[in-house]
SERO-245370 format. One line per 8 residues: number of its first residue (from 0); for each residue x, y negated, z negated of C-alpha. Coordinates in pm, whole numbers. Each point is the difference from the previous one (the first is absolute). Layout:
REM SERO-245370
NUM) X:Y:Z  ...
***
This chain:
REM SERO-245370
0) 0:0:0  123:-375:84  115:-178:-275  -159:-322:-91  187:-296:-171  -250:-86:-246  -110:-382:-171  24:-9:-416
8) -294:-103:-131  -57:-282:-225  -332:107:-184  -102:-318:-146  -177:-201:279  -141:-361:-99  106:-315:-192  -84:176:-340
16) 241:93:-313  -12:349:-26  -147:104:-318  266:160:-315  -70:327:-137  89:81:-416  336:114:163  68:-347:76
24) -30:147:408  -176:-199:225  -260:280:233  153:-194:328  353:138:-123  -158:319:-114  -141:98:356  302:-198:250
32) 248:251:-181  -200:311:20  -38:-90:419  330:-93:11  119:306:-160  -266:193:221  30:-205:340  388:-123:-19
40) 365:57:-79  164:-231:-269  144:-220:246  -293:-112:196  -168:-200:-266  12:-333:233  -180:241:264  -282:70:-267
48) -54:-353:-91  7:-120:363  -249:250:61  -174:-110:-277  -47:-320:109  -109:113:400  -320:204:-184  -60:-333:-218
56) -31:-252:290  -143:214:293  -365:-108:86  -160:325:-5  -116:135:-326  284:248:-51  27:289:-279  279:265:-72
64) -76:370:-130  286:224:-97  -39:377:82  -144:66:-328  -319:-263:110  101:-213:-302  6:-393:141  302:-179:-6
72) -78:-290:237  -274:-242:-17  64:-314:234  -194:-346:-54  -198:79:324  -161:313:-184  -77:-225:-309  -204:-200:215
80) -172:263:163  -87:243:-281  -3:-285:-241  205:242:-229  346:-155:-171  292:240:90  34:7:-381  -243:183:-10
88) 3:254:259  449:78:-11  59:330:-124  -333:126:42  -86:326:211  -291:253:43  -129:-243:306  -93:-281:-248
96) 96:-197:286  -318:64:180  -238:-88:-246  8:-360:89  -118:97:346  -201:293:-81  -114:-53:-353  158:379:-71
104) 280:190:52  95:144:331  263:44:292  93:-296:195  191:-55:343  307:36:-194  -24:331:-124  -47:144:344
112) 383:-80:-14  -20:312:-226  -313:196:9  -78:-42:406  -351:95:-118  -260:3:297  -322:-38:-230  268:-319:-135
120) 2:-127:351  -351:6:99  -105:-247:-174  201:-229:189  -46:-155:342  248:-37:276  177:232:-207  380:30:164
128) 290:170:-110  349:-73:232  346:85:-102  -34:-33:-392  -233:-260:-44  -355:31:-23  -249:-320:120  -389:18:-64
136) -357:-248:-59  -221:89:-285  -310:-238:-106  -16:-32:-399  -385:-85:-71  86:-223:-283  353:-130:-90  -5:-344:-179
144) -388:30:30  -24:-31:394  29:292:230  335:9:173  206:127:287  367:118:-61  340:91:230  207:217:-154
152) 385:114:41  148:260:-179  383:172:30  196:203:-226  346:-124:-163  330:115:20  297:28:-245  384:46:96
160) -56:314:85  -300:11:192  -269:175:-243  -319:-156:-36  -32:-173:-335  -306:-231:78  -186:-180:212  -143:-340:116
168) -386:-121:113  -21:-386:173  -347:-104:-44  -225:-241:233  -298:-146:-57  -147:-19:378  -335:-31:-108  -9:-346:205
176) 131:162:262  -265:260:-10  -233:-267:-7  117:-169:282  2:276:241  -350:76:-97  -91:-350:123  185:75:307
184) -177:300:34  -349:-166:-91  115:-285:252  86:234:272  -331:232:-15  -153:-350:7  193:-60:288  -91:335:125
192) -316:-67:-37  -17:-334:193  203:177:287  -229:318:-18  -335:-195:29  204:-275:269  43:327:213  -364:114:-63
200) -101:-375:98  280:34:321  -117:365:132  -401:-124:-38  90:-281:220  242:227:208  -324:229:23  -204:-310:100
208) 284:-50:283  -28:343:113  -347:14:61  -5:-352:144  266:149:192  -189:320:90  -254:-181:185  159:-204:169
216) 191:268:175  -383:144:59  -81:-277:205  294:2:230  -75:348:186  418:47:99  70:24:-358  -223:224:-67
224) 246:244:179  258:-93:-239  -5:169:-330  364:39:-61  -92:28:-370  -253:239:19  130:205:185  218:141:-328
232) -345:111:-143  -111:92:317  217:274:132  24:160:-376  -362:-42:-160  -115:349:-94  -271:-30:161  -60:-39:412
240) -31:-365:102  -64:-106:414  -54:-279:191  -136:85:354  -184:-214:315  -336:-41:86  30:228:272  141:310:-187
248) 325:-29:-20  289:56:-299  251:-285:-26  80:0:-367  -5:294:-190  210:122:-338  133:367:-50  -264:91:-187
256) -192:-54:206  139:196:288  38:280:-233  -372:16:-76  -61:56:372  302:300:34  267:-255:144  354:-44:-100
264) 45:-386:-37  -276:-296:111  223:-55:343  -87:363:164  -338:-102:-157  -52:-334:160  168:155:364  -240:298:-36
272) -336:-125:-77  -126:-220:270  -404:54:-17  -105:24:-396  -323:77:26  124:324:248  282:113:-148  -76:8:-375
280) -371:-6:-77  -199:297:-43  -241:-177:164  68:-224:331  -279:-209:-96  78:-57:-358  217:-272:48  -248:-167:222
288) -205:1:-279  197:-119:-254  128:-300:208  -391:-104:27  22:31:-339  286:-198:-30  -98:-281:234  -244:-119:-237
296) 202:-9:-274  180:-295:-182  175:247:-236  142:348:-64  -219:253:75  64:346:-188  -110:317:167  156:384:2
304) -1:182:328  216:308:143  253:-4:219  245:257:222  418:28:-48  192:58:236  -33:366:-33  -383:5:24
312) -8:51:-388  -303:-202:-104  -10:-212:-336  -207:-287:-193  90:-348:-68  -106:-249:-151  12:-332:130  27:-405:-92
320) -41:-177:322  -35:-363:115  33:-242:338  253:-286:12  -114:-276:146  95:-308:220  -178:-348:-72  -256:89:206
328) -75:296:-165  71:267:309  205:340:-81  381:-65:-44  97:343:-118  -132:243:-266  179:128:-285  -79:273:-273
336) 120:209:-280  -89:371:-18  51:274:-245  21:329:42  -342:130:-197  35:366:152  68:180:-281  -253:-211:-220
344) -258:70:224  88:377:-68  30:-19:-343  -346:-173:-5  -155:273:197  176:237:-209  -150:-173:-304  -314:17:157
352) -42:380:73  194:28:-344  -288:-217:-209  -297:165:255  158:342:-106  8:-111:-385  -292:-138:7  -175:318:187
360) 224:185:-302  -181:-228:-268  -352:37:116  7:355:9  191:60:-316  -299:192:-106  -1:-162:-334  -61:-399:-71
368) 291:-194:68  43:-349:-120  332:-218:92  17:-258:-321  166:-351:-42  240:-175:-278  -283:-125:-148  -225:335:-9
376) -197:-107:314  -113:236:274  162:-85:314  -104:302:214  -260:293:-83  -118:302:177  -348:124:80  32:263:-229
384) 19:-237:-256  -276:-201:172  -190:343:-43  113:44:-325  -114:-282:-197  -302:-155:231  198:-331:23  41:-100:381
392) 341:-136:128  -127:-332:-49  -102:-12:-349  321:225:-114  316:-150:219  154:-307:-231  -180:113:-284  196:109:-287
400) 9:389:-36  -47:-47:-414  -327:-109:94  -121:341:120  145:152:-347  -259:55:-300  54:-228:-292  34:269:-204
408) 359:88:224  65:-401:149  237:-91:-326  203:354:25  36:-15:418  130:-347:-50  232:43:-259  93:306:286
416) -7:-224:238  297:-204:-177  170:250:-77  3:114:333  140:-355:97  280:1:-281  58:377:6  47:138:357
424) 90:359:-167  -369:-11:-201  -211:285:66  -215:-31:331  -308:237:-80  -289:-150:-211  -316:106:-56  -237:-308:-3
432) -415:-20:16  -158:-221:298  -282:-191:94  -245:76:285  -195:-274:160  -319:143:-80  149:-24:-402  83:359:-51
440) 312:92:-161  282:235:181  306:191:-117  301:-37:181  360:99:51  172:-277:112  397:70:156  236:-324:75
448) 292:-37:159  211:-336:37  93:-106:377  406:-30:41  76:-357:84  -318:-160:-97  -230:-79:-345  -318:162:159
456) -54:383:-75  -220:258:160  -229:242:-179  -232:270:37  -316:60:-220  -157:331:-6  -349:58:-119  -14:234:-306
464) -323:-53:-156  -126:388:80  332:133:-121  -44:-244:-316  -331:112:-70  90:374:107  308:-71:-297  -260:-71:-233
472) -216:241:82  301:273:-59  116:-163:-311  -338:44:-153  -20:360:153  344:81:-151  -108:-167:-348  -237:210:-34
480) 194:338:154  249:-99:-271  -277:13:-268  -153:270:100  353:172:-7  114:-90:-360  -407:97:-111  63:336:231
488) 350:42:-174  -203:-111:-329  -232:327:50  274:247:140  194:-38:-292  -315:-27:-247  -128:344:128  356:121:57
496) 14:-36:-346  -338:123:-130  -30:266:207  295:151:-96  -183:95:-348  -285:160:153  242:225:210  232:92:-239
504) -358:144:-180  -69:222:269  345:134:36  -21:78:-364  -316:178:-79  112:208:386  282:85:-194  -181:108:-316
512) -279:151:173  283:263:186  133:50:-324  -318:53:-180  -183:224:285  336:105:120  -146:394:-20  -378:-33:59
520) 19:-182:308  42:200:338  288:-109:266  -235:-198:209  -68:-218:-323  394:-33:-83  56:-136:381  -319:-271:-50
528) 175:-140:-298  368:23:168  -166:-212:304  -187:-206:-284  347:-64:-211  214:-52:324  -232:-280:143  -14:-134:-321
536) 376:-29:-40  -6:-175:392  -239:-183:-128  196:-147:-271  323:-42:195  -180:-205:251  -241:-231:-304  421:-23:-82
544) 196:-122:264  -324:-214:99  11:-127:-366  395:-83:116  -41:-120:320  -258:-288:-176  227:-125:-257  277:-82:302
552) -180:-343:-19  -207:5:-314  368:7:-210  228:-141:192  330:-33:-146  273:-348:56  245:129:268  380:30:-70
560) 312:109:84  34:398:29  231:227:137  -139:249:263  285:243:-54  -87:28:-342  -440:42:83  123:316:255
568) 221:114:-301  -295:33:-228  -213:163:334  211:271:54  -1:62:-351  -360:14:-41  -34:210:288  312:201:-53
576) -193:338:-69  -218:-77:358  375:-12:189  143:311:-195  -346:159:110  16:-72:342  382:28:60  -57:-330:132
584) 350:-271:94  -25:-358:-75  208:-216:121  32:-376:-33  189:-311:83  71:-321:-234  -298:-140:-97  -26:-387:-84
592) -76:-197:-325  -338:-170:67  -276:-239:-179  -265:225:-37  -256:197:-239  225:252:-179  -261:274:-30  -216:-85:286
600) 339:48:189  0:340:-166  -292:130:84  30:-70:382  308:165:45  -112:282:-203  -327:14:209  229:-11:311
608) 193:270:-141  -251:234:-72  -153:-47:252  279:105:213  51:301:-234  -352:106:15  1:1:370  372:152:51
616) 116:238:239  94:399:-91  358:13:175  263:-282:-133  -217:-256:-147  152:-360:-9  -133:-328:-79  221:-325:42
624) -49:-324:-175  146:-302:110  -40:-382:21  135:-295:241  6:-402:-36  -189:-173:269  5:-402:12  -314:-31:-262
632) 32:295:-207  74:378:-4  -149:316:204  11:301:-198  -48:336:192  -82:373:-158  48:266:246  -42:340:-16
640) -66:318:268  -300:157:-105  -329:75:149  -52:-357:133  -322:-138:88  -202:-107:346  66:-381:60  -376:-48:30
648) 16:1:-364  232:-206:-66  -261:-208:-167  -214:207:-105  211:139:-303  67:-349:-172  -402:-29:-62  -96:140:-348
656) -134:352:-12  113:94:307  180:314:46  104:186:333  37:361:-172  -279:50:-243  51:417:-64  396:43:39
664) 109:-311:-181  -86:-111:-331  -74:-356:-74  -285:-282:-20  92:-187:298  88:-347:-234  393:28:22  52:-210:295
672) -280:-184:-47  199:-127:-318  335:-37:189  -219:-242:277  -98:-188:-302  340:-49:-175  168:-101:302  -329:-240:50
680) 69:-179:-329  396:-35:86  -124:-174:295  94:260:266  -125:249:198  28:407:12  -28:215:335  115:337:124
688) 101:176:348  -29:367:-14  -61:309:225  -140:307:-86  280:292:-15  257:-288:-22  13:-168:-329  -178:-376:-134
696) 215:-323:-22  -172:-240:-250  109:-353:27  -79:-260:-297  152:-374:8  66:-229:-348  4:-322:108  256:-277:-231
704) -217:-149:-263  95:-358:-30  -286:-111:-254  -159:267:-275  -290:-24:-202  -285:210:-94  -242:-163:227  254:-113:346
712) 242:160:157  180:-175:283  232:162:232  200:35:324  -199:240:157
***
């Protein structure tokens, strides 16, 4: 690093006595010989007091930091700026400096000399930093009660031996020189403004000129020839611009022009064309026509009309035409400008078909169609509609469609209505009662859609006043199928239960009476009361299970969780002697952990089971259980390769007291009558494929039960 020779400060700055401390010290003498001994070598103290005397006298409000931020130089300049005595400030550090300016403590100009801090320098303006020093503006709002612009300087210090031991900040006040340039700014926005609204003035009156201008090169007819200026505009205007004779002949004519008609540039044009009315209208005549037209005319006459290109290719243009003049009013020359409308006129058409086709499409919808405004007006309605409510077009178009809504449903639709507005993702189904003309009330389904690009939507109303009252009618028919169910249930179980007594009676005095008359009664007697006892016993079993199969709903039990491996555990067991019996092999897969009704789950596998036993096969008997997940619950399948059964019964055999094989089988016909029901109240379904000789498959799905409760069951199936 470059060594700088370095000035000795003199700390003191001012005409005052510096003040003595109890050491008999003065602080002046104090601070000079701790910067001398910081800044300088011994023999340079005539270089510290000339320096001293440089800070004292320069004009700028001057101050000196050392590299600790303490202050060690306080010039008369800063006195009168801060309006703080440099007795008081010397010595001091921890930015005190800048609470004069600031009214708190904070980094100046002059400790970017140290800290280079960017948040530092962005408070300033015209913030530069070249070589070592560092210039910047910052506006104080209120130093010596005013607000005030400052200049600042600041650069590091040097000793001997070129290490940075402080540095320096010049001060300017330049808040009249602010001021000033913000007059000259005022002045020349003023000035500005004059020149601005001199020009406006200038280019009216140059307009004025022009015109005046204009028409007097109208009135001599060889100027009208010369258009040196137009001819810019001319030859590139986007759209086709010509000038031709009274006769029929092109003399002026831009590229566009040209390359409307299939030509390469307006001079093979112009050299091509000779008879207009021949060579480029549809129809000769046409241009006879529109020069009649024209004739009579004092203006520009606007008319679309087709024309041929060069290649025979027809196409539609449209046309702003009018007749210059002499000053006796006869034909100098025509001119025009023509656009291309072609492919307008086919989107148009194609419009056309396309809003005949719609609106074919939205008369024959089949249901009432409406189209509905921003404001809930009806802009467009179908007959069916028309049919619908009675209204004619007349009385319903512009109308409001709430107006056709009962007051009982007008508050809800709006609020739907609203909604819809606000809420493009609300639903777009509602059900919603109407008015008739002739005053009687409808029920309908009403389904809206939004059109993209626009605030109107389109909906379709569909008359459901039969299915409403058809809804009612089946609610009230399934009320009272429900009641009559729970009173039917009610009895079953009642005389399940009663007659159960009664039977168990008769099986008991059969049983005594064979004991009792065991000897005096003759064979034929013994086989009346073994028919008597066994239909007695049937009888029972069947007043049993029926007796079970009514308390499926009459005692209900709160679902929860149960393992299904553990319910075909407690099966097998119960039907272990069955399996022995029958030499029978049951296999099984995993089974799942379910929310269910423990011993309701029981009792249909066990059913399944059995039944499965019952109806088994003599050579290799085998029955498989097993269960897969499905996307809204579990399918559980029991399979087995007995007798099977004729798919026409598949049916059939879930009804209660319905049995297939009345003499070889034993049973009452109830067991899967009471699976149907169990997998019923889980909210699934039971079925079976099967064919005689070749085994049954019996399928049963439990659905995931999301909400439980004694009287609702909600799941995914």
């Amino acid at each position: 690093m470059k060594k700088r020779k370095c000035w000795n400060l003199m700390i003191y700055c001012g005409d005052r006595k510096p003040e003595t401390t109890v050491n008999g010290h003065s602080d002046q003498k104090i601070y000079e010989e701790k910067v001398n001994e910081e800044f300088f070598d011994s023999g340079e103290r005539f270089s510290g007091e000339r320096f001293s005397d440089i800070i004292k006298f320069l004009p700028d409000a001057t101050f000196v930091i050392n590299s600790a931020g303490d202050v060690i130089a306080w010039n008369q300049a800063m006195e009168d700026l801060t309006e703080v005595k440099s007795e008081n400030i010397l010595g001091k550090g921890d930015y005190e400096y800048a609470i004069p300016f600031y009214g708190q403590r904070r980094p100046l100009l002059i400790d970017q000399v140290f800290l280079s801090d960017s948040s530092v320098a962005g408070r300033y303006v015209h913030y530069q930093h070249r070589d070592e020093s560092i210039t910047a503006e910052v506006f104080i709002p209120n130093l010596r009660d005013k607000p005030t612009y400052l200049w600042g300087k600041a650069a590091p210090l040097y000793n001997r031996k070129g290490k940075v031991v402080g540095a320096i900040e010049s001060i300017r006040d330049i808040t009249d020189k602010k001021d000033a340039e913000e007059e000259i700014k005022r002045y020349q926005n003023h000035l500005e403004e004059l020149v601005e609204r001199r020009t406006s003035q200038l280019e009216e009156t140059n307009e004025r000129l022009r015109i005046e201008i204009k028409q007097r090169e109208q009135v001599q007819k060889k100027l009208k020839y010369s258009r040196e200026k137009y001819r810019s505009i001319f030859q590139h205007a986007g759209i086709g611009i010509f000038q031709s004779t009274p006769e029929g002949r092109f003399f002026n004519v831009n590229l566009t022009f040209a390359q409307m008609f299939g030509y390469q540039s307006p001079e093979e044009m112009i050299n091509d064309v000779h008879q207009i009315g021949h060579q480029i209208y549809t129809e000769p005549g046409r241009r006879r026509e529109i020069l009649d037209i024209i004739q009579d005319s004092q203006g520009v006459v606007k008319f679309e009309n087709e024309f041929i290109k060069k290649n025979g290719e027809n196409w539609v243009a449209d046309l702003n035409l009018r007749v210059v003049r002499d000053d006796k009013g006869d034909p100098i020359y025509f001119e025009g400008f023509v656009e291309d409308i072609t492919q307008r006129r086919r989107m148009e058409e194609a419009l056309r078909k396309s809003e005949s086709k719609y609106r074919t499409i939205f008369e024959n919808t089949g249901t009432a169609t409406v189209l509905i405004e921003e404001d809930t007006s009806l802009s467009l309605v179908n007959t069916e509609f028309v049919r619908l409510t009675g209204f004619s077009l007349e009385e319903v178009e512009g109308k409001s469609w709430i107006e056709f809504v009962t007051e009982e449903d007008r508050e809800r639709m709006m609020k739907y209505h609203l909604r819809r507005t606000m809420d493009k993702s609300a639903p777009k189904n509602y059900e919603f009662s109407f008015i008739r003309k002739d005053g009687t009330l409808g029920d309908a389904y009403l389904t809206i859609e939004s059109i993209p690009g626009t605030s109107q939507r389109i909906a379709s109303i569909i008359d459901i006043t039969d299915r409403k009252k058809s809804e009612e009618e089946l609610r009230n028919l399934n009320q009272k199928l429900k009641e009559s169910n729970v009173a039917l249930e009610q009895f079953a179980s009642t005389a399940s239960h009663d007659l159960q007594e009664p039977i168990r009676m008769i099986i008991s005095f059969l049983q005594l009476l064979e004991r009792r008359y065991k000897d005096k009664l003759d064979p034929e007697a013994h086989e009346f009361i073994e028919f008597a006892s066994d239909g007695a016993i049937r009888m029972q079993k069947m007043i049993r299970d029926l007796l079970t199969y009514s308390r499926l709903t009459t005692r209900e039990k709160d679902l929860a969780e149960v393992d299904c491996q553990r319910i075909l555990d407690q099966v097998l067991m119960n039907l272990k002697v069955a399996v022995d019996e029958g030499g029978i092999k049951i296999t099984y897969d995993p089974l799942p952990v379910l929310i269910a009704d423990y011993s309701q789950l029981l009792q249909l596998f066990q059913n399944l089971i059995s039944n499965a036993i019952k109806y088994h096969c003599r050579d290799n008997p085998q029955i498989h259980i097993s269960a897969q997940k499905k996307d809204k619950g579990w399918l559980f399948i029991v399979e087995d390769n007995g007798i099977g059964i004729d798919p026409k019964y598949a049916d059939h055999i879930f009804m209660i007291f319905q049995r297939l094989h009345r003499t070889e089988y034993p049973g009452t016909g109830m067991g899967l009558a009471i699976c149907k029901k169990v997998v019923e109240r889980h909210g699934g379904r039971i079925w079976m494929h099967s064919k005689p000789g070749r085994g049954s498959k019996f399928y049963f799905t439990i659905p995931e039960i999301k909400v439980i409760s004694n009287s609702k069951i909600q799941s995914k199936f």
